[in-house]
N, C-alpha and C positions, 0 to 999 in steps of 0.2 A: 391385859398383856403384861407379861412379867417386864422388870427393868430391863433384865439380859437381854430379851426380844426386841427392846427399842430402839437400841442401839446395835447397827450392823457392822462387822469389821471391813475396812476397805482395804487397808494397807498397812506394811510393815513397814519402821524407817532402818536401813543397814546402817554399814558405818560410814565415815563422811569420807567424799570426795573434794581433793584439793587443800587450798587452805583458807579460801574465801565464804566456807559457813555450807555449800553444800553436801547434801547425803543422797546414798543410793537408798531407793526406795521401790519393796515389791508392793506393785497392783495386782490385787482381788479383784480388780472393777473388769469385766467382758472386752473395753478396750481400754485400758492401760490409760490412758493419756486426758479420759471423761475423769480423770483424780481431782484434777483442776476444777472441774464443776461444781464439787462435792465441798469446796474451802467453802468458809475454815474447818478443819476436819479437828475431831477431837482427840486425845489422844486419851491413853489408860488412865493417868494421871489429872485428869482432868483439865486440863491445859487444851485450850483452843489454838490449833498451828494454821495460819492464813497463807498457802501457796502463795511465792509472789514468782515464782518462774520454773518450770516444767520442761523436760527434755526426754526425751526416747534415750536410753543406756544399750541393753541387750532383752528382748523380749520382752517379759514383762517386769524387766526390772527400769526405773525412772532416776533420773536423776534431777533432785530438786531442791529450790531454795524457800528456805520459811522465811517469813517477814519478822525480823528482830534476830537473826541469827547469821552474823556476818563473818564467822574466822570458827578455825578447825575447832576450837575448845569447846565449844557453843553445840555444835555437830556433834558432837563426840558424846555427849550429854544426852544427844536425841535415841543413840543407838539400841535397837532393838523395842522401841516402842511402838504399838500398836495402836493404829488409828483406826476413828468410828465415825460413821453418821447417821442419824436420826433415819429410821427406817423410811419416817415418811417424805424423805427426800428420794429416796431411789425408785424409781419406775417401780409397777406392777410386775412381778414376776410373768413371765410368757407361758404360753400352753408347754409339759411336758420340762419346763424350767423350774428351779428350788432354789432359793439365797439358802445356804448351809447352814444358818442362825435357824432356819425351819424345819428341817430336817433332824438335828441336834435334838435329843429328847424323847423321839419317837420312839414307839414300841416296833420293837422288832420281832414278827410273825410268821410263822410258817403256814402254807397255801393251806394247811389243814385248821389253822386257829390256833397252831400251837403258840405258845411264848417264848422268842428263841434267845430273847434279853431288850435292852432299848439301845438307841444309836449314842453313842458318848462324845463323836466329832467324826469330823471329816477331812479326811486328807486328800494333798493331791504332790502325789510326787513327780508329776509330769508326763503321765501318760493315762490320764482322769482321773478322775472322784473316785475316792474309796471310804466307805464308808467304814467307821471301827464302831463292834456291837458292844456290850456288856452282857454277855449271860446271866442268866441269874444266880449260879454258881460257876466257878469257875473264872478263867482268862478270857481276855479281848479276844476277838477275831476282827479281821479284816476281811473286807469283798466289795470288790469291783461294784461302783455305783452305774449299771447298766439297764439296759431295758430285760435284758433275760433273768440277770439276776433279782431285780426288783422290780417286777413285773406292775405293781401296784403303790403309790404313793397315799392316804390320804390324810391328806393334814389338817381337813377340819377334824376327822376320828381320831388325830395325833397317834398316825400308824402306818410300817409297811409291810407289806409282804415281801416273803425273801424268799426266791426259790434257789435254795444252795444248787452249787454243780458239784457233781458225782465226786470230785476227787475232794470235797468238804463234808465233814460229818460236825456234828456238834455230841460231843461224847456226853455220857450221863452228866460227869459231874461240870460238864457247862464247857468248858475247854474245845474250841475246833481244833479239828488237825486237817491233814492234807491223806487219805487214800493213798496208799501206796498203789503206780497203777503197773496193770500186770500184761 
């Protein structure tokens, strides 16, 4: 298993709340608030952060305090780092479920074996998963991580099938676009 696989992103830190050392922080984790289970949580930098108190903010956003981190300067420091934990702390993925760190990588395939590029990340701008491809010439594309769209996952052949919708084409030189529809 490469490095990058052993280590799974949980959460982002924002910028601090107050002036007593806490920050807002968005959860990756299914419920939000299981962050806390996952301490000390690592951070990009290499820095172990030990949650010493967790609260609900808005959605999936948390507000929380690290242990050693007591006033806004401190906070202010943390902003924008991305925290990880050892894969083999997180449950088993479920049937018809994917941690993004697995999906990342894959070859991306059309229903006929074509090669339509590999996944390069995953996004989620809050209305699901979207996955962004790499063609093998050409721009990104984006498309909805769905069960029509991606009818097929398999990760031990480190592969998916994509079945575009009508108004996606993937042009010669690698570039999707969108169908003009008539």
């Amino acid at each position: 298993m490469s490095k990058e696989r052993d280590l799974l992103l949980v959460a982002q830190i924002g910028r601090p709340h107050g002036v007593k050392g806490e920050v807002r922080v968005k959860s990756f984790t299914a419920d939000p608030l299981a962050l806390a289970d996952y301490s000390p949580l690592r951070a990009e930098d290499g820095r172990l952060l030990e949650i010493q108190a967790l609260r609900p903010d808005k959605g999936d956003i948390l507000l929380a305090r690290f242990k050693g981190v007591g006033e806004r300067s401190a906070a202010e420091a943390l902003n924008g780092l991305a925290l990880y934990v050892p894969r083999e702390a997180l449950p088993e993925a479920g049937e018809e479920e994917f941690y993004h760190a697995d999906l990342i990588g894959l070859e991306a395939r059309a229903p006929d074996g074509e090669i339509l590029g590999r996944v390069i990340a995953v996004h989620d701008f809050g209305a699901g998963d979207v996955l962004e491809v790499k063609p093998p010439k050409g721009a990104t594309f984006l498309l909805a991580f769905t069960r029509e769209n991606v009818p097929e996952v398999g990760l031990a052949g480190r592969y998916l099938i994509l079945d575009l919708p009508d108004e996606v084409e993937v042009r010669e030189e690698g570039a999707a676009s969108h169908k003009e529809k008539s």
